[in-house]
mmCIF entry with sequence, helices, sheets and N, C-alpha, C, O atoms, coordinates in Angstrom:
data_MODEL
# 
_entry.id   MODEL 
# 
_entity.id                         1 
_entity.type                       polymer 
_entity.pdbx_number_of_molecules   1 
# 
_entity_poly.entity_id                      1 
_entity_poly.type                           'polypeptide(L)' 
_entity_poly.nstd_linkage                   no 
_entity_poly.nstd_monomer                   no 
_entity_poly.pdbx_seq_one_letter_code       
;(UNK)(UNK)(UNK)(UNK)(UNK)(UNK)(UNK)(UNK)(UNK)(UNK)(UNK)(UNK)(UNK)(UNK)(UNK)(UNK)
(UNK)(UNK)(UNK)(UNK)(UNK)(UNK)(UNK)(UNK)(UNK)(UNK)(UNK)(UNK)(UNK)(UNK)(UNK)(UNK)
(UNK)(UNK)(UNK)(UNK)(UNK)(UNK)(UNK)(UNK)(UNK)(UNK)(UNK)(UNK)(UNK)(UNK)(UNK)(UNK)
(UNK)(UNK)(UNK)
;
_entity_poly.pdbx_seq_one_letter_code_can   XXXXXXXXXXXXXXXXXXXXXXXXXXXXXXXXXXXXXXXXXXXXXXXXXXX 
_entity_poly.pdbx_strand_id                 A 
# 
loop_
_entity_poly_seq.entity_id 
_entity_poly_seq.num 
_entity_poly_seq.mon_id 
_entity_poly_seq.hetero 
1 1  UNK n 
1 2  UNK n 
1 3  UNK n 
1 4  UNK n 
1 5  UNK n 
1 6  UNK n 
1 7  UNK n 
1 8  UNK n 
1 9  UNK n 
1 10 UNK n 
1 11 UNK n 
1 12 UNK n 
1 13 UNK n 
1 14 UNK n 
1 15 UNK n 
1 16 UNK n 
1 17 UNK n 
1 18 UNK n 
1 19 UNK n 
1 20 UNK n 
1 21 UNK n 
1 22 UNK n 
1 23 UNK n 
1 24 UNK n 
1 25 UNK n 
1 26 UNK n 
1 27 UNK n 
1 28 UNK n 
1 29 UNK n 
1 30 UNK n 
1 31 UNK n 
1 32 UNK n 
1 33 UNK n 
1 34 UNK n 
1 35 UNK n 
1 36 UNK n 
1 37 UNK n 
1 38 UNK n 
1 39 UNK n 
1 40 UNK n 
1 41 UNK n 
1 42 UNK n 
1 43 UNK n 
1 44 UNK n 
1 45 UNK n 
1 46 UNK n 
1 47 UNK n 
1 48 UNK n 
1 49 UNK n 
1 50 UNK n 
1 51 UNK n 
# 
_struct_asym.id          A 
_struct_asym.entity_id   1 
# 
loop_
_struct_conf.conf_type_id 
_struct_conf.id 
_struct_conf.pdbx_PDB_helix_id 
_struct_conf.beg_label_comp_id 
_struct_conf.beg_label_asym_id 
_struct_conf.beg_label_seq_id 
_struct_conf.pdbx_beg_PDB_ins_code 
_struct_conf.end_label_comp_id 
_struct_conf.end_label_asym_id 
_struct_conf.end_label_seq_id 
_struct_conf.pdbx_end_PDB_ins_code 
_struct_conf.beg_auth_comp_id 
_struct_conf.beg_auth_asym_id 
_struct_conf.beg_auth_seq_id 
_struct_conf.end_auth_comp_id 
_struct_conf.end_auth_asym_id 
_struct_conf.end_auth_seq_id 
_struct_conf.pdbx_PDB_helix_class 
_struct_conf.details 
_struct_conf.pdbx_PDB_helix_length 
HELX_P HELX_P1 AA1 UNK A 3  ? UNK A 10 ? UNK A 3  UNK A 10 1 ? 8 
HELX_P HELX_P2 AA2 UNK A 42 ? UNK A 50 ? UNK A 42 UNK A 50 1 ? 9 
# 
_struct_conf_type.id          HELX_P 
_struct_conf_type.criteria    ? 
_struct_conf_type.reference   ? 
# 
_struct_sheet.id               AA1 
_struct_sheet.type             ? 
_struct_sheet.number_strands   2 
_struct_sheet.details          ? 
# 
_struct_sheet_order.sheet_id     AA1 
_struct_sheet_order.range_id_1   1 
_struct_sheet_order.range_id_2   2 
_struct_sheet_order.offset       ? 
_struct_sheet_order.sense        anti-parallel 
# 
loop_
_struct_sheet_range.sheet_id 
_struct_sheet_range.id 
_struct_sheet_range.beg_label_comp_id 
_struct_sheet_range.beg_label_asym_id 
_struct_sheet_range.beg_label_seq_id 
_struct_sheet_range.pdbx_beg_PDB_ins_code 
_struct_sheet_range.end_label_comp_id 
_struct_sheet_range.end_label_asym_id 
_struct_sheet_range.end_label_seq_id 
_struct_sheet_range.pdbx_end_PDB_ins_code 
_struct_sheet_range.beg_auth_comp_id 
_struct_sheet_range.beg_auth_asym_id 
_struct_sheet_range.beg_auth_seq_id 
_struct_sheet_range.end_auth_comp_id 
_struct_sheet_range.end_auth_asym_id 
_struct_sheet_range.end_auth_seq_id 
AA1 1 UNK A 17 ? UNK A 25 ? UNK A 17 UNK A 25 
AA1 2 UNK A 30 ? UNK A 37 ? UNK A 30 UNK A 37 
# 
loop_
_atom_site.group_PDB 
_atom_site.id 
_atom_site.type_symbol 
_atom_site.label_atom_id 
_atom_site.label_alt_id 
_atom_site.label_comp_id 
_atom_site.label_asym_id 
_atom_site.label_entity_id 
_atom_site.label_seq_id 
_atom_site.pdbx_PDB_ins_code 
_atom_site.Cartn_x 
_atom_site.Cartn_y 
_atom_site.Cartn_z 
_atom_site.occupancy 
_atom_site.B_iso_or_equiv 
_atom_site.pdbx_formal_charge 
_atom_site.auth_seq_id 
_atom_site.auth_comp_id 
_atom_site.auth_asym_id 
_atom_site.auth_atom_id 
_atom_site.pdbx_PDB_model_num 
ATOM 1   N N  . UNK A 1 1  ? 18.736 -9.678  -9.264  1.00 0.00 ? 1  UNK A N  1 
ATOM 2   C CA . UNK A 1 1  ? 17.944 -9.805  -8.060  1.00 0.00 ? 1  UNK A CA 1 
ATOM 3   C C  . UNK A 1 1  ? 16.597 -10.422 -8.430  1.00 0.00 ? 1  UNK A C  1 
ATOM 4   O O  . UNK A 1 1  ? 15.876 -10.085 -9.370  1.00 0.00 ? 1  UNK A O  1 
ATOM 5   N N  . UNK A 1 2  ? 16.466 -11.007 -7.883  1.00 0.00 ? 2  UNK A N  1 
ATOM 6   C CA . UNK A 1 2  ? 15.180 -12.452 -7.968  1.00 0.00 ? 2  UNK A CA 1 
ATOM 7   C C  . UNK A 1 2  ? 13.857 -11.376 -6.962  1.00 0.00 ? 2  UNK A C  1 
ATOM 8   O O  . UNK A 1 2  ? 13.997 -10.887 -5.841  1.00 0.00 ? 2  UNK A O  1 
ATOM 9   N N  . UNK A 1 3  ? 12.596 -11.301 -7.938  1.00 0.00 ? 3  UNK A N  1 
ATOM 10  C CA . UNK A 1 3  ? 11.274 -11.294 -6.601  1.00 0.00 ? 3  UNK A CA 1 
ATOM 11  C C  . UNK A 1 3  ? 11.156 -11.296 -5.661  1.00 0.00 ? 3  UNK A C  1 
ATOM 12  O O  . UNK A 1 3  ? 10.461 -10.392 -5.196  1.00 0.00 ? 3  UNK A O  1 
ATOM 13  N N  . UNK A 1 4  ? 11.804 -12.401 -4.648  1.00 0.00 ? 4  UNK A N  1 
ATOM 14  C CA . UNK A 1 4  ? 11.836 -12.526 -3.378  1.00 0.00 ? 4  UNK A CA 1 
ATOM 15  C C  . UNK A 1 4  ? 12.841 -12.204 -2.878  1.00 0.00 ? 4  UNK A C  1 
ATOM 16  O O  . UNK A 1 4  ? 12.862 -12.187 -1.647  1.00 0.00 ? 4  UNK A O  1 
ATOM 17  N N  . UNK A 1 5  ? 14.067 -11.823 -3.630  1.00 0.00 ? 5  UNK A N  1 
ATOM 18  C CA . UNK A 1 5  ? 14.958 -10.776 -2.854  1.00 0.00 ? 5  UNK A CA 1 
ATOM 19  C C  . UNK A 1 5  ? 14.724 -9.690  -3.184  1.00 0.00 ? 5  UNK A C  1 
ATOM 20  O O  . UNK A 1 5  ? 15.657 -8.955  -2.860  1.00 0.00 ? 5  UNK A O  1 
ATOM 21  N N  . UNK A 1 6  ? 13.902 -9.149  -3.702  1.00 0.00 ? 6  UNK A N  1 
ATOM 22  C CA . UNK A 1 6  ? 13.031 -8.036  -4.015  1.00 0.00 ? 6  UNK A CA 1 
ATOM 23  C C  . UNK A 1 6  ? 12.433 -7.602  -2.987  1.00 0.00 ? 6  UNK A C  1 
ATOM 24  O O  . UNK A 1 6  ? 13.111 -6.766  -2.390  1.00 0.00 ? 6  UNK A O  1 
ATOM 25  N N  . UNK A 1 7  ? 11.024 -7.910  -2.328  1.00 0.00 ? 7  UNK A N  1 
ATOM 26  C CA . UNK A 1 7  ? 10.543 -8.219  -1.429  1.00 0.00 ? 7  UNK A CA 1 
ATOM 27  C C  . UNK A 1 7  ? 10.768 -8.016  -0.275  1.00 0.00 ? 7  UNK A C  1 
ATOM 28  O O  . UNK A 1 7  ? 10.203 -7.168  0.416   1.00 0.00 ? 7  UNK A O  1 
ATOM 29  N N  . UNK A 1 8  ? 11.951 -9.063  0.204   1.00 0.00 ? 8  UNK A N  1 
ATOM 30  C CA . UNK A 1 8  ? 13.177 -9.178  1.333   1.00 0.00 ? 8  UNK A CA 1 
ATOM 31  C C  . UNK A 1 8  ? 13.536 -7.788  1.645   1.00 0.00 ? 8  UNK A C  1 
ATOM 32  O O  . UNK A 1 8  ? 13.680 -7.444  2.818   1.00 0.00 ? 8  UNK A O  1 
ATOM 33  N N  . UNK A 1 9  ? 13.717 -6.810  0.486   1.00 0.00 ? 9  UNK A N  1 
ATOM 34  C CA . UNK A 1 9  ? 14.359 -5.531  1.088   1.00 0.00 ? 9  UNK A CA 1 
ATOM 35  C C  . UNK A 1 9  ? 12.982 -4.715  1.123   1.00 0.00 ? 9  UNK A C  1 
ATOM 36  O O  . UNK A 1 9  ? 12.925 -3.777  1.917   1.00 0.00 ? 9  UNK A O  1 
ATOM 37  N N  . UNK A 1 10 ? 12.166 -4.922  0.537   1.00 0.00 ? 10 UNK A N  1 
ATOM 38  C CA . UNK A 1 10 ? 11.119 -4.021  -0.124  1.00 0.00 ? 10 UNK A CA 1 
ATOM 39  C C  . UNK A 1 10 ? 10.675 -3.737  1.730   1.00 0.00 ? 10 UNK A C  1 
ATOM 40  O O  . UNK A 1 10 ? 10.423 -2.624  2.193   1.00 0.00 ? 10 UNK A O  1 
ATOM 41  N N  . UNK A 1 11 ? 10.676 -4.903  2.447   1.00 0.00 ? 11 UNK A N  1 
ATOM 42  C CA . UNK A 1 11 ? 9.973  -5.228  3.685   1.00 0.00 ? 11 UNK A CA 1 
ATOM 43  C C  . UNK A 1 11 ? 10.626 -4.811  4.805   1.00 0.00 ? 11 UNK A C  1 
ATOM 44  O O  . UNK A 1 11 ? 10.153 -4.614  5.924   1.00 0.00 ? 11 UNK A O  1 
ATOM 45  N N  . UNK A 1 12 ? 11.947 -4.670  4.356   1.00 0.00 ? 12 UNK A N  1 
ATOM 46  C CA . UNK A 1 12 ? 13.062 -4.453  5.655   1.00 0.00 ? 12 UNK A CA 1 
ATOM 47  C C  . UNK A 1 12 ? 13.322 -5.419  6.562   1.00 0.00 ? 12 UNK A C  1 
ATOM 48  O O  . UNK A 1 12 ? 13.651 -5.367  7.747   1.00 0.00 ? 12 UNK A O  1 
ATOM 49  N N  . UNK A 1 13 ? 13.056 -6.602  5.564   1.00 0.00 ? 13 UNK A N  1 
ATOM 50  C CA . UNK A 1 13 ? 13.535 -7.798  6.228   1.00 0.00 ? 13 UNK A CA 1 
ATOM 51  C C  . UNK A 1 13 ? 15.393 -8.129  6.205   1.00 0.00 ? 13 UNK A C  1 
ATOM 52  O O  . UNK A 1 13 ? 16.258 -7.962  5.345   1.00 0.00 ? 13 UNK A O  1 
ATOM 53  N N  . UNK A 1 14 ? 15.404 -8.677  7.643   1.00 0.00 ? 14 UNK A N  1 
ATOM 54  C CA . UNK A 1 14 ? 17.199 -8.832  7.657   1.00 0.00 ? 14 UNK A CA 1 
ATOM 55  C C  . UNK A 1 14 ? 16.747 -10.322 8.032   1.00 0.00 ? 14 UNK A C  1 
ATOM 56  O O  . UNK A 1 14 ? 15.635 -10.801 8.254   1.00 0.00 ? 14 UNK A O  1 
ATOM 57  N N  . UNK A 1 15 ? 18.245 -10.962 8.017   1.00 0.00 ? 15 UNK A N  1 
ATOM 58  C CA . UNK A 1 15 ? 18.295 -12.144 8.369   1.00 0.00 ? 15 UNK A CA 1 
ATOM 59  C C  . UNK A 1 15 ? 18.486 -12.146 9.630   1.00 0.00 ? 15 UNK A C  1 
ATOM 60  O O  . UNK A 1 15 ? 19.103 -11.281 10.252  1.00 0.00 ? 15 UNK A O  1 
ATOM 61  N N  . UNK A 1 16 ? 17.751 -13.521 10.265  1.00 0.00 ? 16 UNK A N  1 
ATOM 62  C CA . UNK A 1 16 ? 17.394 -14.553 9.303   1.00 0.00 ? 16 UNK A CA 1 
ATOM 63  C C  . UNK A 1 16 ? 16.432 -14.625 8.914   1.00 0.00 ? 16 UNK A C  1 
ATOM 64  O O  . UNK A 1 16 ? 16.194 -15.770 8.529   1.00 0.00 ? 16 UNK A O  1 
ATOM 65  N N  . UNK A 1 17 ? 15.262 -13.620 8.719   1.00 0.00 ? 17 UNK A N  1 
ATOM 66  C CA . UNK A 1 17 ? 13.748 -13.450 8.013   1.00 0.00 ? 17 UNK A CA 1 
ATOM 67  C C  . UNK A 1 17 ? 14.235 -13.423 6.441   1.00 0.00 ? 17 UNK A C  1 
ATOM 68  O O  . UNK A 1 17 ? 15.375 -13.083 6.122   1.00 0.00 ? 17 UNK A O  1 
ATOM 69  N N  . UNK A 1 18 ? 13.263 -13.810 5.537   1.00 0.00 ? 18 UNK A N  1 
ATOM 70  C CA . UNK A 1 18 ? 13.042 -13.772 4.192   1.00 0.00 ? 18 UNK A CA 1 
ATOM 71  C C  . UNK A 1 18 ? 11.892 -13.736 3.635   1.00 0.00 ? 18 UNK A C  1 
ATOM 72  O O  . UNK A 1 18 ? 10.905 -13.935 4.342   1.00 0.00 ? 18 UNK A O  1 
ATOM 73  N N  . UNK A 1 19 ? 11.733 -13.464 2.185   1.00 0.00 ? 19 UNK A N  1 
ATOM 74  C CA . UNK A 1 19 ? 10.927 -13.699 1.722   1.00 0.00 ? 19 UNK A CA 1 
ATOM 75  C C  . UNK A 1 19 ? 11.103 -15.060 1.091   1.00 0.00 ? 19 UNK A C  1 
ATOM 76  O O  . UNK A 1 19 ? 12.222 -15.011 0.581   1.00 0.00 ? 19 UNK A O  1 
ATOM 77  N N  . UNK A 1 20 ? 10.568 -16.272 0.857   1.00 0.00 ? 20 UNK A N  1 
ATOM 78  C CA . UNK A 1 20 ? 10.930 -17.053 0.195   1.00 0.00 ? 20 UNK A CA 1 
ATOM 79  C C  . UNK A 1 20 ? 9.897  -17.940 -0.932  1.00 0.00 ? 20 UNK A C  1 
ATOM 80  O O  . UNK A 1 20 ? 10.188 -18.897 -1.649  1.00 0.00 ? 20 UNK A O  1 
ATOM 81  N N  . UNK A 1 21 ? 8.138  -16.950 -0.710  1.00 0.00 ? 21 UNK A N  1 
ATOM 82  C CA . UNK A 1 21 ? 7.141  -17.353 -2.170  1.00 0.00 ? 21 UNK A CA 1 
ATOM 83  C C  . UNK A 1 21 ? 6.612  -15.968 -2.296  1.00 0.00 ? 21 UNK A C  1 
ATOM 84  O O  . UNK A 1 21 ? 6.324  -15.207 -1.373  1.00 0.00 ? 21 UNK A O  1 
ATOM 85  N N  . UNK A 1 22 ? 6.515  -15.728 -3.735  1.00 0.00 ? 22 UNK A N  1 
ATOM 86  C CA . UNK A 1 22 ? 5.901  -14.526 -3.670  1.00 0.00 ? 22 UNK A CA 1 
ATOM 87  C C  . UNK A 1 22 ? 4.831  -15.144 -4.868  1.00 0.00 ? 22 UNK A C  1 
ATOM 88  O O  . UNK A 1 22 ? 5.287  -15.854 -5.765  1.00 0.00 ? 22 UNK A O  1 
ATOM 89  N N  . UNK A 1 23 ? 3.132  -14.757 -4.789  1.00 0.00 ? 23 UNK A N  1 
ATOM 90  C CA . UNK A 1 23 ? 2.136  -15.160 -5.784  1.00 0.00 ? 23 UNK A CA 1 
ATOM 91  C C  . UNK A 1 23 ? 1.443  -14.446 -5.934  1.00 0.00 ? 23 UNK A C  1 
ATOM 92  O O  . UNK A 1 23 ? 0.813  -14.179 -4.910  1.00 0.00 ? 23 UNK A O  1 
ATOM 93  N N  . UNK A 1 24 ? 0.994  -13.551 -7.350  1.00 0.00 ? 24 UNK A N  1 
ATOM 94  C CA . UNK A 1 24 ? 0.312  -12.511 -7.434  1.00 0.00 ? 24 UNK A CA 1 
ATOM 95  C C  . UNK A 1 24 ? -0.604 -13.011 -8.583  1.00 0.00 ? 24 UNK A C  1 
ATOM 96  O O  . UNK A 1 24 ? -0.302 -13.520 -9.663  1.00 0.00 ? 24 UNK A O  1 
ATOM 97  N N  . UNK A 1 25 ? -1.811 -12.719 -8.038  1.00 0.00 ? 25 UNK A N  1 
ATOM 98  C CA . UNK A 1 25 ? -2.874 -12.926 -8.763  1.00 0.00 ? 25 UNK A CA 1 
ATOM 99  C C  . UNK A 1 25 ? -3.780 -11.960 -9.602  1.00 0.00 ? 25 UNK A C  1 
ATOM 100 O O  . UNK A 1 25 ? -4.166 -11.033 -8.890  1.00 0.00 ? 25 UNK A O  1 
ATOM 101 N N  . UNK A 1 26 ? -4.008 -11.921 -10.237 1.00 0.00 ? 26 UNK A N  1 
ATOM 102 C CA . UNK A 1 26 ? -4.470 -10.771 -11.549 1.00 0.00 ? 26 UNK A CA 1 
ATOM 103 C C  . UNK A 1 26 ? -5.837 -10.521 -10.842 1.00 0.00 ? 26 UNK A C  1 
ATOM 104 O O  . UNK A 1 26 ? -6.262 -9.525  -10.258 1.00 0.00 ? 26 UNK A O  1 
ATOM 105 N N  . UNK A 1 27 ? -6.435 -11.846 -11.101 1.00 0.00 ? 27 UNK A N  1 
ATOM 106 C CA . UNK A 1 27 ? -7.770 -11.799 -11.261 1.00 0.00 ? 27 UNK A CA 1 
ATOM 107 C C  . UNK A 1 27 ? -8.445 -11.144 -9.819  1.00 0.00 ? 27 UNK A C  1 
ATOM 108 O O  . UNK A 1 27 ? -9.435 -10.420 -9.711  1.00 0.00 ? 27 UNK A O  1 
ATOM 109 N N  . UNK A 1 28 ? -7.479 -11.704 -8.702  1.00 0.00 ? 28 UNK A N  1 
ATOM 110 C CA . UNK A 1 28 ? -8.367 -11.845 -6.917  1.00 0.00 ? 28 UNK A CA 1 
ATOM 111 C C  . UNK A 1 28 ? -7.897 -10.615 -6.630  1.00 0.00 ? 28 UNK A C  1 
ATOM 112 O O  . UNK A 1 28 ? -8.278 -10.005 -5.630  1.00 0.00 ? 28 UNK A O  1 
ATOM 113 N N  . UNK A 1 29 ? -6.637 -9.919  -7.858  1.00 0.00 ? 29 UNK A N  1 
ATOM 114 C CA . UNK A 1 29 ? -6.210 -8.718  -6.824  1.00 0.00 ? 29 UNK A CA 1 
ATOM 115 C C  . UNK A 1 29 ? -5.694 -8.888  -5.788  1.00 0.00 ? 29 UNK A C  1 
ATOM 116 O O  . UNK A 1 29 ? -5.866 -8.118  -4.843  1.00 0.00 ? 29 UNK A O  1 
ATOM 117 N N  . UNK A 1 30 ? -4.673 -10.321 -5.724  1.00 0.00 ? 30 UNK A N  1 
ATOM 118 C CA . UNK A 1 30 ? -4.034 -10.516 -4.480  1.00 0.00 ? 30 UNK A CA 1 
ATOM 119 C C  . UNK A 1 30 ? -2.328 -10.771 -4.646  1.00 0.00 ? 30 UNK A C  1 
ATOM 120 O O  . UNK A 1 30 ? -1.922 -11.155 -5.743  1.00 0.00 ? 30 UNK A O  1 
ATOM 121 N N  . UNK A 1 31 ? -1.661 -10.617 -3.882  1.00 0.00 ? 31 UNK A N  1 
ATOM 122 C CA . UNK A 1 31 ? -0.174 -10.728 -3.380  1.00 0.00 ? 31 UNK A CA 1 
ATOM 123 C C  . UNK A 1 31 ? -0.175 -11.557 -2.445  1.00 0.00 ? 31 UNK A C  1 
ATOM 124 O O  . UNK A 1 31 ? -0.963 -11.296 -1.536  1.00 0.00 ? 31 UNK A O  1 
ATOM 125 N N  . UNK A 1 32 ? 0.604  -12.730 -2.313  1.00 0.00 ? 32 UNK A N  1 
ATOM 126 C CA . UNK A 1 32 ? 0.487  -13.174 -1.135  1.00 0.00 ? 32 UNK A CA 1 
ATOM 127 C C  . UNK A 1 32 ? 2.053  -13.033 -1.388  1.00 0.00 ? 32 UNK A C  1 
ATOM 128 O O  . UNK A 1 32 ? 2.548  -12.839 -2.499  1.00 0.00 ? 32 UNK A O  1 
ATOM 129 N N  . UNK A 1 33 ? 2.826  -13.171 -0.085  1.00 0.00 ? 33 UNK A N  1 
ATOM 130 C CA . UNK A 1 33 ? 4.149  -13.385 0.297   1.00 0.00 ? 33 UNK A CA 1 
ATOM 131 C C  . UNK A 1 33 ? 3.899  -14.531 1.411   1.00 0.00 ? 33 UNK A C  1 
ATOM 132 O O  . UNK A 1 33 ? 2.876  -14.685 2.077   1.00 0.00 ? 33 UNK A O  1 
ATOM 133 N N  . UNK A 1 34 ? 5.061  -15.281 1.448   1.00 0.00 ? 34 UNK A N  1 
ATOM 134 C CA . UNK A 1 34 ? 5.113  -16.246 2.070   1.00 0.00 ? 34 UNK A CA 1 
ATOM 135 C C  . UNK A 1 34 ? 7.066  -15.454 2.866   1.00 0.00 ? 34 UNK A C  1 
ATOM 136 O O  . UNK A 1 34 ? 8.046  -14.910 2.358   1.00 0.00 ? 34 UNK A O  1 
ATOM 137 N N  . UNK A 1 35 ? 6.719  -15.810 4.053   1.00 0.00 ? 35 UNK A N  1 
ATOM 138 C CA . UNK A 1 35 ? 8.009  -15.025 4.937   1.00 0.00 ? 35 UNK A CA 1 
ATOM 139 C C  . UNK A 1 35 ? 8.489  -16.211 5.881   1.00 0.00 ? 35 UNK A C  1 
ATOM 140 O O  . UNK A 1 35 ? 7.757  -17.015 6.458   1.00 0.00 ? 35 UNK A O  1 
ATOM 141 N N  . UNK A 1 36 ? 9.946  -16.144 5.915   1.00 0.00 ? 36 UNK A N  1 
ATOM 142 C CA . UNK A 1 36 ? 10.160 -17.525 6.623   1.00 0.00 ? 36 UNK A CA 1 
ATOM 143 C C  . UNK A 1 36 ? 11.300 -17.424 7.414   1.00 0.00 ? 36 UNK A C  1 
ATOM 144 O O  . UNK A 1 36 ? 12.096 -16.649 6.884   1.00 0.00 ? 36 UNK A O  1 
ATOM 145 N N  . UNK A 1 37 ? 11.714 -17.888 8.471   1.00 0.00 ? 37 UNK A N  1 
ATOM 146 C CA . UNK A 1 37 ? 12.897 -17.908 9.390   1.00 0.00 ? 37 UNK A CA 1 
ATOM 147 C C  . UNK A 1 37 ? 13.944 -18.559 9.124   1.00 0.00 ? 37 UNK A C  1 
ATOM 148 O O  . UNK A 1 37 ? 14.040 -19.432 9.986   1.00 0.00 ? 37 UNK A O  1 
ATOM 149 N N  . UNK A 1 38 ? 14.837 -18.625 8.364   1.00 0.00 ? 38 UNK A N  1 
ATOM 150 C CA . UNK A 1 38 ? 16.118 -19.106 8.057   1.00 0.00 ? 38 UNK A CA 1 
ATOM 151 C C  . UNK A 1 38 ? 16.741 -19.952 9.665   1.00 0.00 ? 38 UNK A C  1 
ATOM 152 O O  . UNK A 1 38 ? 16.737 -19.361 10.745  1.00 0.00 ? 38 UNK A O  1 
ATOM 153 N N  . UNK A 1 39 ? 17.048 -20.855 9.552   1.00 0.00 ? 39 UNK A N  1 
ATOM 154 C CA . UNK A 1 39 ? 17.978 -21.510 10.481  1.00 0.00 ? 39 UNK A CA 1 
ATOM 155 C C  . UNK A 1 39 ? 17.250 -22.373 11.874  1.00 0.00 ? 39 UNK A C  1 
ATOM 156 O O  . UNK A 1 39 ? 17.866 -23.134 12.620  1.00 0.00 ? 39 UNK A O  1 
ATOM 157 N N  . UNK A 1 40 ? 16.091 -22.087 11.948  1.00 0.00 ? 40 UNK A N  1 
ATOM 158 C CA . UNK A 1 40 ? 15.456 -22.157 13.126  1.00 0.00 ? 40 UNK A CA 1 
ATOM 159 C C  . UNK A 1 40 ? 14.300 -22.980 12.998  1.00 0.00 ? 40 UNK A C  1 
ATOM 160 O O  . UNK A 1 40 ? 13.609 -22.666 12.029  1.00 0.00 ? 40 UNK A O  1 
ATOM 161 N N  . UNK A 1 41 ? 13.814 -24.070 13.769  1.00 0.00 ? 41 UNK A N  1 
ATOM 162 C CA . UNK A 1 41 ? 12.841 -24.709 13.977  1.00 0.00 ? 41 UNK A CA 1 
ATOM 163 C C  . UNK A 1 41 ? 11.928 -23.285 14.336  1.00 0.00 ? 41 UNK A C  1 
ATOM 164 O O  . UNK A 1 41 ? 12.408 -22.179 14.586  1.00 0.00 ? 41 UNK A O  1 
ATOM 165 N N  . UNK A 1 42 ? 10.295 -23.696 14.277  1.00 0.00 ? 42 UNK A N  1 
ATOM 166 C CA . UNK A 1 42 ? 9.118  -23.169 15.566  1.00 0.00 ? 42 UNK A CA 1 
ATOM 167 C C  . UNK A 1 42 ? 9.369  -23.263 16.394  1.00 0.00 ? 42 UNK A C  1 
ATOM 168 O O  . UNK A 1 42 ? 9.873  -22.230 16.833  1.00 0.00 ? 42 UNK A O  1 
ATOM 169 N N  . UNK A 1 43 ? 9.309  -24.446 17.406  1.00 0.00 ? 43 UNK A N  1 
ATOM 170 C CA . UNK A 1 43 ? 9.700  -24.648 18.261  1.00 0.00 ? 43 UNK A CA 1 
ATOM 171 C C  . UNK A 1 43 ? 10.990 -23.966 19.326  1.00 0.00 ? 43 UNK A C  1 
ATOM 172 O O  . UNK A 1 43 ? 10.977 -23.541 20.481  1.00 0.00 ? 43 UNK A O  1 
ATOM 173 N N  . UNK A 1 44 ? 11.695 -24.066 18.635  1.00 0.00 ? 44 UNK A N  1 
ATOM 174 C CA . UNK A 1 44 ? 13.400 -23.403 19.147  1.00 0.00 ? 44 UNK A CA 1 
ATOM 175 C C  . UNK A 1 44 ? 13.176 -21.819 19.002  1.00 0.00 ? 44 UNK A C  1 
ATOM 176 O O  . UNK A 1 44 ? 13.194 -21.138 20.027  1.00 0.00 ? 44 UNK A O  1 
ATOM 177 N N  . UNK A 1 45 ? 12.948 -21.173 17.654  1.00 0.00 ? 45 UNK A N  1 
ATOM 178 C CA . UNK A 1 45 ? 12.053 -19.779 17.676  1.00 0.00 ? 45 UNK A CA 1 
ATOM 179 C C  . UNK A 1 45 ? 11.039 -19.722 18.929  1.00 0.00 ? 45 UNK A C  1 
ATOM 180 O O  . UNK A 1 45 ? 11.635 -19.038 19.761  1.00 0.00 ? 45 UNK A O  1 
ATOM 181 N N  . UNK A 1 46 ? 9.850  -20.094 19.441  1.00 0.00 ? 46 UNK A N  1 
ATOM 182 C CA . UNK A 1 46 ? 9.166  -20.040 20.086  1.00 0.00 ? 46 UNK A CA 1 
ATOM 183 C C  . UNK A 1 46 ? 9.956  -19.860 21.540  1.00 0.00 ? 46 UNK A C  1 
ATOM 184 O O  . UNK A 1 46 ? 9.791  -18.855 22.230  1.00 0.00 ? 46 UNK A O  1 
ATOM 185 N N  . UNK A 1 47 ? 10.540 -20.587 21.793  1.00 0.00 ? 47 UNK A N  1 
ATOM 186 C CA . UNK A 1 47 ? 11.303 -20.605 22.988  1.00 0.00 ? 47 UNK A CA 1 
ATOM 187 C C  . UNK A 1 47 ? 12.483 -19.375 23.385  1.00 0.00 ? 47 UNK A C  1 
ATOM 188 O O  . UNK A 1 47 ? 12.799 -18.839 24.447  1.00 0.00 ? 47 UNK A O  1 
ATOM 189 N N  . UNK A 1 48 ? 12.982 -19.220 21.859  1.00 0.00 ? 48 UNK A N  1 
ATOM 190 C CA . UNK A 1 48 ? 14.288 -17.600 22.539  1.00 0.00 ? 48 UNK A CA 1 
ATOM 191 C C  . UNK A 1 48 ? 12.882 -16.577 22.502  1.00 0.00 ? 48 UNK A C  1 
ATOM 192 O O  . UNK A 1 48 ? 12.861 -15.812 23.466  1.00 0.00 ? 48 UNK A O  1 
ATOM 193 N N  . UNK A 1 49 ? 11.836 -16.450 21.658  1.00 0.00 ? 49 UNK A N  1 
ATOM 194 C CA . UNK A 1 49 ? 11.191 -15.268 22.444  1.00 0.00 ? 49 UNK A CA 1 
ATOM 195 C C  . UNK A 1 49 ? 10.005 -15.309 23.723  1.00 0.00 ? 49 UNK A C  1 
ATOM 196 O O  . UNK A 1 49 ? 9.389  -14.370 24.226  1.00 0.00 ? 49 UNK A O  1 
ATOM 197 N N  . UNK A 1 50 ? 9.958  -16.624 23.997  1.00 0.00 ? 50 UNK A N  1 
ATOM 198 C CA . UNK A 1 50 ? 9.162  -16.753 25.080  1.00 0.00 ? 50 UNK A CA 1 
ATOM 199 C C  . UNK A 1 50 ? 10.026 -16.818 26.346  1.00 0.00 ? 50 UNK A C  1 
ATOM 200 O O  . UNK A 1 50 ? 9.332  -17.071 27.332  1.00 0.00 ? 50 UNK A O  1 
ATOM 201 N N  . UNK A 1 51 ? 11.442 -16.654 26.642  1.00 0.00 ? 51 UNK A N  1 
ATOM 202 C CA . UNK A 1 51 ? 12.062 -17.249 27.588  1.00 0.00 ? 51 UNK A CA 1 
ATOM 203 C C  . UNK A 1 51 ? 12.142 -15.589 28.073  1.00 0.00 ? 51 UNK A C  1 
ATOM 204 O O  . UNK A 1 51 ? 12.711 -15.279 29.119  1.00 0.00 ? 51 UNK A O  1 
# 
């Protein structure tokens, strides 16, 4: 199991959410995750939950 499928569960993310960057920094004391929608434009996302 890879970091970002690490992550993925750590978060209780299901598909089609993921984790897909994970960057941890020593010095800033930071984590960033980068989380992303599998299959789907913005646009097209934007629209099944705005409708």
């Amino acid at each position: 199991m890879d970091q970002n499928q690490l992550f993925t569960l750590a978060l209780g993310l299901v598909p089609p959410w993921m984790v897909d960057d994970v960057t941890f920094k020593v010095e800033e004391k930071r984590l960033d995750l980068h989380v992303t929608l599998i299959g789907y434009s913005p646009c097209l996302y934007f629209r099944m939950v705005s409708a």
